[in-house]
Structures are given as structure tokens and as C-alpha cells.
C-alpha positions as MATLAB code, in Angstrom:
seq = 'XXXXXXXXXXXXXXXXXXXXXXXXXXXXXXXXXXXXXXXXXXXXXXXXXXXXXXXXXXXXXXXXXXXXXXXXXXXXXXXXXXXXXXXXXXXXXXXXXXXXXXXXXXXXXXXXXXXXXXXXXXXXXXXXXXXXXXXXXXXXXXXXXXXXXXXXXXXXXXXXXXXXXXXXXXXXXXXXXXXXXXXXXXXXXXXXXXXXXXXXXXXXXXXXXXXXXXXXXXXXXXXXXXXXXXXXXXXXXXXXXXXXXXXXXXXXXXXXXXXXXXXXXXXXXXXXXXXXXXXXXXXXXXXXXXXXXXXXXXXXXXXXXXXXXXXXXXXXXXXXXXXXXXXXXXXXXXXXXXXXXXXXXXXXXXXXXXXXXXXXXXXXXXXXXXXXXXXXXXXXXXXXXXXXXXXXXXXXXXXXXXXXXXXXXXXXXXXXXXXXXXXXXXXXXXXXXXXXXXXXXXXXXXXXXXXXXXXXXX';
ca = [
     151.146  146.894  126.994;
     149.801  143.476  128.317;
     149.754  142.754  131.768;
     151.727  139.905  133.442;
     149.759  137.434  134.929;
     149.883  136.813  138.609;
     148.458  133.831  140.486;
     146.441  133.653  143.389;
     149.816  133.886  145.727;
     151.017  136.551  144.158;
     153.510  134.904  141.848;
     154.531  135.816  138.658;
     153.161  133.326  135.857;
     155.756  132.309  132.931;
     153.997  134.407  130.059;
     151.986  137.512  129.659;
     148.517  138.005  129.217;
     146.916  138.631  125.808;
     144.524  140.838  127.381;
     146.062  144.278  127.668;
     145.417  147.389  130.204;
     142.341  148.351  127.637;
     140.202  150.965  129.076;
     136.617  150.315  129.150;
     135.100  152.164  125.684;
     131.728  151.385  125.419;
     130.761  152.706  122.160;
     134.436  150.552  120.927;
     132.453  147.716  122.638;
     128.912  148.208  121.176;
     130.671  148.548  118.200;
     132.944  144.979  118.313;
     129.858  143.525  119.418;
     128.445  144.450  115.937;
     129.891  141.436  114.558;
     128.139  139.344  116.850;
     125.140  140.567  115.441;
     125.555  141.089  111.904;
     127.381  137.285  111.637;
     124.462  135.146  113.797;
     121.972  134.567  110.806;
     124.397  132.857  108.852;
     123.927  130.219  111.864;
     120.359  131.128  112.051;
     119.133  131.195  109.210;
     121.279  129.065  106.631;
     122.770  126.279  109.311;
     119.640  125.860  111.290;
     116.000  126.964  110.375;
     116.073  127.741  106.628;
     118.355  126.575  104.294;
     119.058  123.300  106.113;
     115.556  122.588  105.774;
     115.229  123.692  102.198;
     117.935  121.547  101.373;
     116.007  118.303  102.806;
     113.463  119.026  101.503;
     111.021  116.803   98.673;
     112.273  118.845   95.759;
     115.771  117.784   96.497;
     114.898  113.928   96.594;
     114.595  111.245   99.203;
     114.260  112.475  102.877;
     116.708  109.911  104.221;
     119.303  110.267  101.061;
     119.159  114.267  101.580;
     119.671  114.196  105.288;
     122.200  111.655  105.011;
     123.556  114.265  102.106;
     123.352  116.739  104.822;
     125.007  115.246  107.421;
     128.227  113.991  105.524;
     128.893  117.848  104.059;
     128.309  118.973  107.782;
     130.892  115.928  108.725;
     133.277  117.299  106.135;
     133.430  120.543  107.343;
     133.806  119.907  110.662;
     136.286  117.744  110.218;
     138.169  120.645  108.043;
     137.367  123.102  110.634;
     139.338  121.050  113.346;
     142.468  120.193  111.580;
     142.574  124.232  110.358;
     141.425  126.681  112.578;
     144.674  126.348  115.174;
     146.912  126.746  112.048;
     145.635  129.410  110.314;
     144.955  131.331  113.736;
     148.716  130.578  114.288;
     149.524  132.111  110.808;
     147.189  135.230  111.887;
     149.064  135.939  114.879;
     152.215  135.589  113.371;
     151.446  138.084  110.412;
     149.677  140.122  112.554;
     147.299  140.387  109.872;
     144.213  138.819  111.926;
     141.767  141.750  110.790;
     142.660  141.732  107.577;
     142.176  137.457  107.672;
     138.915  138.128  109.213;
     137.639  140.667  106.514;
     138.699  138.485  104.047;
     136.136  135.742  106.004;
     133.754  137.603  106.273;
     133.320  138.568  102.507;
     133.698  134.995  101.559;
     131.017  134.635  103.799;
     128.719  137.338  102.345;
     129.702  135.684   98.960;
     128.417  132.515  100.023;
     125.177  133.043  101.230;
     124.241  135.187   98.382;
     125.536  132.181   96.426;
     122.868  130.153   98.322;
     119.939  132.358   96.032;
     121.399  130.285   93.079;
     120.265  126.889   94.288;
     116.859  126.029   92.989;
     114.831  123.327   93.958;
     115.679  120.146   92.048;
     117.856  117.596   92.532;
     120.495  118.579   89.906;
     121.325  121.167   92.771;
     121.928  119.082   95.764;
     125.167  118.670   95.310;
     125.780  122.487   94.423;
     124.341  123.289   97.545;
     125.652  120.818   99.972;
     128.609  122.173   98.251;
     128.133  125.749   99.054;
     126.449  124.810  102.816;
     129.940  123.290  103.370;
     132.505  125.849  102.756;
     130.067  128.780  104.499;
     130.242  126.176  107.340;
     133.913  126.036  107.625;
     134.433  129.995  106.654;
     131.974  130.686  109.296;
     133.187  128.763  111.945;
     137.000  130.187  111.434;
     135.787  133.570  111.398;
     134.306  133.144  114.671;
     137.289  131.666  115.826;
     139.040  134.699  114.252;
     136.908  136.637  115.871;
     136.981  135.622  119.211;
     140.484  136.448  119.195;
     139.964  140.235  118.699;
     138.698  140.804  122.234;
     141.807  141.583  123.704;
     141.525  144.845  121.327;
     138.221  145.891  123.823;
     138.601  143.851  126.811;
     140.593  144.025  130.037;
     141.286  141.504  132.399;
     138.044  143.555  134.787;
     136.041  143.810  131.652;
     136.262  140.861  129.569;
     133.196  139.437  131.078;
     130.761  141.775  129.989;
     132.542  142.736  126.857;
     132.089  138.840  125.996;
     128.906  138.619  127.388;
     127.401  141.967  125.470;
     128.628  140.674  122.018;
     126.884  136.551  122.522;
     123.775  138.429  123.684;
     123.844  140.525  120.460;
     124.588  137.666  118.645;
     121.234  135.784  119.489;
     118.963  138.976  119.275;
     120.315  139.325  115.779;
     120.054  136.013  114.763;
     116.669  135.841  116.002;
     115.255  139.430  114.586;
     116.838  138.691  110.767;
     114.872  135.238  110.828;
     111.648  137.156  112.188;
     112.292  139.567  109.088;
     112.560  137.184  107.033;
     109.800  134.564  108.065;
     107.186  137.807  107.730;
     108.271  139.511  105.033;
     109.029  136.651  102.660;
     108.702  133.362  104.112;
     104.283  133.716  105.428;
     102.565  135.639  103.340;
     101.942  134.481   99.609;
     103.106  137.417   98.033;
     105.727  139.082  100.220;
     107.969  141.850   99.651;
     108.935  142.914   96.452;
     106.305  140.241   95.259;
     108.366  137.180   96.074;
     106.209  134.108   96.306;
     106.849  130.645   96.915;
     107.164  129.956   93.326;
     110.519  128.139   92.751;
     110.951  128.840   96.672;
     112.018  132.043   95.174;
     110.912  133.124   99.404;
     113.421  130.927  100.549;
     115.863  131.761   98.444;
     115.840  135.230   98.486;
     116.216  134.835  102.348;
     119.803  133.876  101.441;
     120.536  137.552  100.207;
     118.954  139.315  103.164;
     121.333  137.302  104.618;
     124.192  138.385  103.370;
     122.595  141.696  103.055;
     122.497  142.267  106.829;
     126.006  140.555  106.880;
     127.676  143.247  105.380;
     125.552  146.117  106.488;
     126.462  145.588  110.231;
     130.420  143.921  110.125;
     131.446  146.964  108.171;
     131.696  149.048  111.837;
     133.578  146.586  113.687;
     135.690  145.715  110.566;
     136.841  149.660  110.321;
     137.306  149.574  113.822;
     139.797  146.699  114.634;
     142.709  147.070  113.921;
     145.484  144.627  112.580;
     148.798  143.790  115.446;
     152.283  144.580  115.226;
     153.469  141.045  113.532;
     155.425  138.560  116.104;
     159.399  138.914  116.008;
     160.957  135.469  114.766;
     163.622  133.971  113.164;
     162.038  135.293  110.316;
     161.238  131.943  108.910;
     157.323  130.528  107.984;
     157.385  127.419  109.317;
     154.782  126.308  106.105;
     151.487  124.759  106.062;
     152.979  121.281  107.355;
     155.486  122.728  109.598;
     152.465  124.801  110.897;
     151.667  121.405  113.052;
     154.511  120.878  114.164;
     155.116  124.387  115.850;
     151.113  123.506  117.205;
     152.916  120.640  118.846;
     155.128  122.348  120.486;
     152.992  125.363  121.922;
     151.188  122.737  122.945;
     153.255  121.077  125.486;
     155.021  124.716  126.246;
     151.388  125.359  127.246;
     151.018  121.821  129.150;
     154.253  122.786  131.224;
     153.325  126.491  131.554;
     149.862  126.704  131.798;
     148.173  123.857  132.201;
     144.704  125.678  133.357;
     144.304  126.368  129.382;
     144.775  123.039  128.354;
     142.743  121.254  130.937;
     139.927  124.029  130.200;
     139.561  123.229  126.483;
     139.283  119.577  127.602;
     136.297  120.810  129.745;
     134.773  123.145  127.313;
     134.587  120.492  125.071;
     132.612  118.603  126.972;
     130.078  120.912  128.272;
     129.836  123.162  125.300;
     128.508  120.195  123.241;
     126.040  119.920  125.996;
     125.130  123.319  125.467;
     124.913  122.777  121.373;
     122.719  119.807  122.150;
     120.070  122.231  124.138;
     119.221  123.861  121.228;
     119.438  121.060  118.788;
     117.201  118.753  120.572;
     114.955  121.566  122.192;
     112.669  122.241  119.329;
     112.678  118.233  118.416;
     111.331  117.830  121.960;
     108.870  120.925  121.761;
     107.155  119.326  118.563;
     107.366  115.518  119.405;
     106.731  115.417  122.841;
     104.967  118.893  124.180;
     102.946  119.049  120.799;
     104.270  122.433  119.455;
     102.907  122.923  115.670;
     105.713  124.597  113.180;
     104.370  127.839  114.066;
     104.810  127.172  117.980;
     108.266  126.279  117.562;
     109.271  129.777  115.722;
     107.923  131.378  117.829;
     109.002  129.285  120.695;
     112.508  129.883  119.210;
     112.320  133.808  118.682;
     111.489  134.067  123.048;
     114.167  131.485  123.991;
     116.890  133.768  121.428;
     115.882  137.001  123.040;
     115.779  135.178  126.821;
     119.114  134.075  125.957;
     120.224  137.252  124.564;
     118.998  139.416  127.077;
     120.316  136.755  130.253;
     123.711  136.492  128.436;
     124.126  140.381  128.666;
     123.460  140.330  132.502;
     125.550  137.680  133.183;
     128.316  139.026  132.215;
     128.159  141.714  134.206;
     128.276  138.767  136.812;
     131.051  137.201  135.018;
     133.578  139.941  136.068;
     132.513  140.124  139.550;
     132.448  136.699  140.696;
     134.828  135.303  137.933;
     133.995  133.143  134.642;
     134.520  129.660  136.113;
     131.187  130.389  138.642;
     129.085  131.752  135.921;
     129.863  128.552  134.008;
     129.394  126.085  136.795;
     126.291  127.709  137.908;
     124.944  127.617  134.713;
     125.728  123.863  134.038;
     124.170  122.930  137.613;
     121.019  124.714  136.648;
     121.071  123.473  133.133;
     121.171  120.041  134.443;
     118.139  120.471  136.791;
     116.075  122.231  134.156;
     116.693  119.422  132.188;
     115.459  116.883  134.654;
     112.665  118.930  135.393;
     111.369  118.533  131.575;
     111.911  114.682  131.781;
     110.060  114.891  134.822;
     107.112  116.717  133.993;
     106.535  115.960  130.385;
     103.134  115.051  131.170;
     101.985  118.565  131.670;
     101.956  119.690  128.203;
     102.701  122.911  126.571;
     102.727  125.197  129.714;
     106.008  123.013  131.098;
     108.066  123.337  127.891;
     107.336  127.057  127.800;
     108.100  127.473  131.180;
     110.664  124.960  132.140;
     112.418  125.424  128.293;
     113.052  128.991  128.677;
     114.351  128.230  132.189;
     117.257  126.468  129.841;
     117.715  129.242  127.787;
     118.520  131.784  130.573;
     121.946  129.684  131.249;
     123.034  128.350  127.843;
     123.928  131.619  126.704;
     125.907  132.580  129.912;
     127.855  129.508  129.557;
     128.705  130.069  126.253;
     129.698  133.619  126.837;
     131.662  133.228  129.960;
     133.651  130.229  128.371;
     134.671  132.883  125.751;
     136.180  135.144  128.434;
     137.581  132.371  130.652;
     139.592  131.908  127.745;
     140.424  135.094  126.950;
     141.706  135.309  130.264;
     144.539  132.804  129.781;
     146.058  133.336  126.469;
     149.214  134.118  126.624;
     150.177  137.024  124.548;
     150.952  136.570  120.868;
     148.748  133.025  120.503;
     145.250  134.510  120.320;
     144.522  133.316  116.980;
     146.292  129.991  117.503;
     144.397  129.521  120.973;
     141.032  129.932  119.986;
     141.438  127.772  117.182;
     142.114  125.083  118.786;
     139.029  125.990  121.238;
     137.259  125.511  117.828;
     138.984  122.417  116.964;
     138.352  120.565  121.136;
     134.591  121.604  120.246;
     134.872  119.998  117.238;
     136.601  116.608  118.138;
     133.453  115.484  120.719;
     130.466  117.056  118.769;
     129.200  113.555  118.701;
     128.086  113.344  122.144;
     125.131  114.769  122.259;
     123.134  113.263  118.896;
     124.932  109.961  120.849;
     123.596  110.229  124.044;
     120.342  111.555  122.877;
     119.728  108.595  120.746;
     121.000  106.024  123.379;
     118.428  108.269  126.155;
     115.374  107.482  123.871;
     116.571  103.841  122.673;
     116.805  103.399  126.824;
     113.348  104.482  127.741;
     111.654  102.748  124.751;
     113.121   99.527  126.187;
     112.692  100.236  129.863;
     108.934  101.419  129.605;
     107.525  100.140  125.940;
     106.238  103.591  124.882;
     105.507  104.466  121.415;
     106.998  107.969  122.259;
     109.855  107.877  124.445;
     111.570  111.080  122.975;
     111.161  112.949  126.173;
     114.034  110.553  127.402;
     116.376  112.118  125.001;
     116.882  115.353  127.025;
     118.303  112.912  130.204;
     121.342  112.292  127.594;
     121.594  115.880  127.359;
     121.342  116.253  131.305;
     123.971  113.656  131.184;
     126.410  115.597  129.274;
     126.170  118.934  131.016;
     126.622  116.911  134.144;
     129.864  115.648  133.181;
     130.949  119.171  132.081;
     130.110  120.628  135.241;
     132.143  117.219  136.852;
     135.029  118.011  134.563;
     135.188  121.952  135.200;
     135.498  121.300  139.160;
     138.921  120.544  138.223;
     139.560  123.580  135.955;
     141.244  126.086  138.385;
     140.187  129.694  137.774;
     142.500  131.948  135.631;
     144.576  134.250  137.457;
     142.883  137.355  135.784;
     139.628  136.002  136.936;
     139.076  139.001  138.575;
     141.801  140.996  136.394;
     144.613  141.731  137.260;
     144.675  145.049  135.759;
     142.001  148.012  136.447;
     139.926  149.628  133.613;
     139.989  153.355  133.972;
];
């Protein structure tokens, strides 16, 4: 049964919790978290370091024309990715059938990446790949939407903190391990494993099927393990795909009058979460232009600041449950936002700042992102999981401009205020600008009434 929320008087709120009276099962949580883990090196290792890379790469043509390439697929399937994910979470939580949507996701995403293998390195396959790059980026990001949803089947309104925070953290370690595998077995050495070479980036390629490899090796526990819900009682009626939006209307100002805390959050978490995204996009940009990291710097830059974030996300939510989500999140943002400053600051100092000051940042990005997730959680009303946290994909979504905006705006500002020939280091005060305004907007967010649950774990 799911609890009834209460406020901070001690009234009772106009819906019920999604979160239920779930007792605290630690090997049920080690094993939702699972998913986490086996699902991060599609984002790892396709979206960011590998197959993004590949894809811009000489063999596929111009620089400029590929990125440009590469930036109108990712356009494309962010802009799908918005306009779906609240409607086909909606149709999830109204079959009921949300596990069996999210195995279905997942193999389409294990189908995909092995796909990727298939794309060899001449221009006749650019468009097969940007194809390919853009569909696993839209069945990616729903799954995780999907996915996100299924906490209430391990969480409690105590316990959703560290549940959240135990499954992000697993989520970077992964990510980070499978592109350490991947980078020493096939990617360095001139004849790696099974004798793959760089010959035809046959190394690169065959990166795509330990990909999907270690995809289905470690979402096959967590997929057993969840279990699909008792289907919501209607008029018996789908309202179709079209009618889909206007029933997303309406739960939307239901929610505006009811619970206005959840709209006004995924206004906020918007804001600061493309902060966050901008952290990592812009952090190894900044290691390499401004701090001189060399390719092999930044990897392994990247695999400390993963497992830093990893580790830090675990702890914090620990934190999370005791002093409540919406602190976790504003202290991260305030300390983000001084970290920041501190590498605009102190650029001068070379490679010893970045290392230090940079995986400073990476302590609270994680956190944030984790403790967002279980803010959330925390106010969906029962019934609208799905629906809820797609549109917490599709508010990310709308505003994922900002960053690459304020970045460029940052550097274009410091270039004209102090003439340098490298005035990257700017940049990251567009970032600080961002999480500022997140942490601004979130003052304003109150905190959920199950902030500190309002039902025990046993």
C-alpha cells in the first residue's frame, strides 16, 4: 500500500505517494542498482568518449561537416525524447506494463550498440551511423526515464535517498570500468584481445559489442527482479497517441493545483541539471585547452573524477535521507559554484589545480544528480510514475542549450575583455553561472513532504 502524504502541519495532501511502505532489502537494492551499472557505457562509451569521436573522425569526412552531422542527429533525438517520454511513461503506467516496456528498451538498446560494430570507417557510413547514434540516443534516454520510475518497487519514503544514491554511484563506476576495459584491452595496444587491431578501427568497433555485451550481462538481474504493476482502473478507454497530450495537459494543471512543489521542481531541475551536464561536457575541454592535459591525461583524468563521483554519490545519499534531498542539492550547487570559480581563478597554476580543484567538482555533481532523482520520487503521486519522470526527461531536455550557450558567450566575453589568445578558462564562469541560478531557483522549491518519509522502513 502507498502511504498518504502529509505536510509539514500535519495535513493530509490531495493524492498518495508513489513510494510505498517498502522495507529496506538490500540485496533487492544492489540488485535494482544493477541497471545503473550495466546501462552507463552506452553513455560512456558510445555518447561520449568513443563512438562520438569515431564518428568525427577523418575517415568520415570534413571535421566541421561531421560535427555539424553530429550535432543535428543529437538535436533530433532530443527533440524526440521531449515530446515522447511523458506519453509513453503515461501509457506505461496505465498498462502497468512498465517492466515489460523497459525490457523491451533495453534489448533495443543491446541491439543497437552491437549494430554500431557494422559502421566502418568511410563516409558511405555516416549517415548509417548518425542514424543508429540517434535512435540508441532516444531508446536510452526513455529507458532511463523508465527506469527511474521503478524505484518505488525498492524505495521508501526513509530510504529513497540512498537507494537513489547507491544506483547513480554504480552507474559511474560502471561506466567508467567498461571504458577502462575497453581502452586496455582493445583500444592501446596494437594487437589487443582476440587480435583486434586498429585495422578498419576494427578496436573501436568491436568496443560497440562489449558494449552491449556488458549491457545484457548485468540488466538481466534487475530485469527478473522488477516486477510489472497492477494496470490503473479507467473508463477503460486509451485515450490514443494524440489524445495521450491532451490527458498530459490535464495532469498537468491537476498537478499545478495539487501539487505545485512537483511542477515548480522540474522547472528548477531543469535549470541546474544542465549545469551539472555542462561540468562534465566542458571539464575535459578545459583540462586539455587550458591546464594542458594530453589525451592520455584526460582518460585518466576522467576514470578518477567517475569513481570520485561514484563513490561521493553513494555517501551522499546516505545524507540525502537524513537531512532531506532539497539540502543535498543546494549544498551541492553552492559548492559547485565555488569550485568553479576557484578554477577560473587559479588557472594559472597548471595541472596540480585542475586535478585538485576538478575533482573537488566531481564530489557534488553526482550527489545532485542523485538526490534530484529521489526528490522526485518523493512527490509522485501514485499511479503517474512513468508519466512524471518523463516529463523530468522532457524539462531537461527543453533548456539543454544553456550551457554550450553560456559557455561560448563566457569565452567570447573574456577574449574581448582581456585580448587573450586563450580565453577558454572563461568558459567554466558560464557554467558557474548556471549552477548559480539553479541553486537561486531551488530556494523556492519547498521540500517534499516525505523528505524525511513519512513512512518507516522495517
Amino acid at each position: 500500500m502507498s502511504t498518504e502524504a502529509v505536510d509539514e502541519r500535519g495535513d493530509e495532501l490531495p493524492f498518495r505517494t508513489a513510494l510505498a511502505d517498502t522495507p529496506l532489502n538490500w540485496r533487492r537494492v544492489v540488485t535494482w542498482a544493477m541497471y545503473d551499472w550495466g546501462t552507463q557505457p552506452y553513455n560512456t562509451i558510445i555518447i561520449t568518449f568513443v563512438f562520438a569521436v569515431y564518428l568525427t573522425s577523418a575517415p568520415f569526412g570534413d571535421l566541421n561537416s561531421t560535427t555539424s552531422a553530429l550535432a543535428t542527429a543529437t538535436a533530433i533525438s532530443g527533440l524526440l525524447i521531449a515530446v515522447l517520454a511523458p506519453v509513453l511513461g503515461q501509457s506505461a503506467d496505465r498498462s502497468g506494463r512498465t517492466i515489460t516496456v523497459l525490457r523491451l528498451l533495453t534489448a533495443a538498446m543491446v541491439v543497437l550498440s552491437a549494430a554500431l560494430y557494422f559502421i566502418k570507417p568511410s563516409p558511405a557510413y555516416l549517415v548509417w551511423g548518425l542514424v543508429l547514434f540517434g535512435i540508441g540516443s532516444l531508446v536510452n534516454e526513455i529507458a532511463g526515464a523508465t527506469y527511474n520510475a521503478t524505484i518505488e518497487q525498492v524505495a521508501s519514503g526513509k530510504s529513497v535517498g540512498r537507494v537513489s544514491g547507491i544506483g547513480w554511484g554504480s552507474g559511474y563506476v560502471g561506466g567508467i570500468l567498461s571504458l577502462l576495459l575497453i581502452y586496455f584491452l582493445f583500444i592501446k595496444p596494437e594487437v589487443g584481445l582476440f587480435g583486434v587491431s586498429a585495422a578498419d578501427r576494427s578496436n573501436i568497433r568491436v568496443s560497440m559489442l562489449v558494449c552491449a555485451v556488458w549491457t545484457i550481462v548485468f540488466t538481466i538481474a534487475p530485469l527478473v527482479m522488477l516486477k510489472n504493476r497492477p494496470p490503473i482502473i479507467s473508463d477503460g478507454k486509451h485515450p490514443g497517441f494524440f489524445g495521450a497530450y491532451v490527458e498530459l495537459w490535464r495532469t498537468l494543471v491537476r498537478l499545478w493545483r495539487t501539487d505545485r512543489p512537483l511542477i515548480t521542481f522540474l522547472i528548477a531541475s531543469a535549470v541546474f541539471r544542465d549545469g551539472l551536464a555542462g561540468v562534465f561536457s566542458f571539464g575535459a575541454v578545459i583540462a586539455a585547452g587550458t591546464f594542458g592535459f594530453s589525451p592520455g591525461d584526460v582518460i585518466i583524468f576522467g576514470a578518477a573524477a567517475n569513481i570520485t563521483a561514484g563513490v561521493s554519490t553513494m555517501l551522499f545519499g546516505f545524507l540525502d535521507d537524513k537531512i532531506g534531498a532539497r539540502r543535498v542539492i543546494l549544498i551541492s550547487l553552492a559548492s559547485l559554484a565555488v569550485l568553479s570559480s576557484l578554477i577560473f581563478i587559479l588557472h594559472g597554476g597548471g595541472k596540480p589545480v585542475f586535478w585538485t580543484v576538478g575533482l573537488g567538482l566531481t564530489v557534488f555533481v553526482g550527489p545532485a544528480q542523485s538526490a534530484s532523482r529521489s526528490y522526485l520520487a518523493r512527490l509522485i503521486p501514485e499511479g503517474k510514475s512513468g508519466e512524471v519522470f518523463g516529463l523530468y526527461a522532457t524539462t531537461g531536455r527543453a533548456i539543454s542549450f544553456l550551457s554550450p550557450v553560456f559557455f561560448g558567450l563566457a569565452v567570447q566575453l573574456g577574449f574581448l575583455l582581456r585580448h587573450e589568445s586563450n580565453a577558454q578558462y572563461w568558459g567554466i564562469l558560464g557554467i558557474a553561472v548556471i549552477l548559480v541560478a539553479g541553486f537561486v531557483v531551488m530556494l523556492f522549491v519547498k521540500a517534499p513532504a516525505l523528505e524525511q518519509g513519512a513512512s518507516p522502513t522495517r
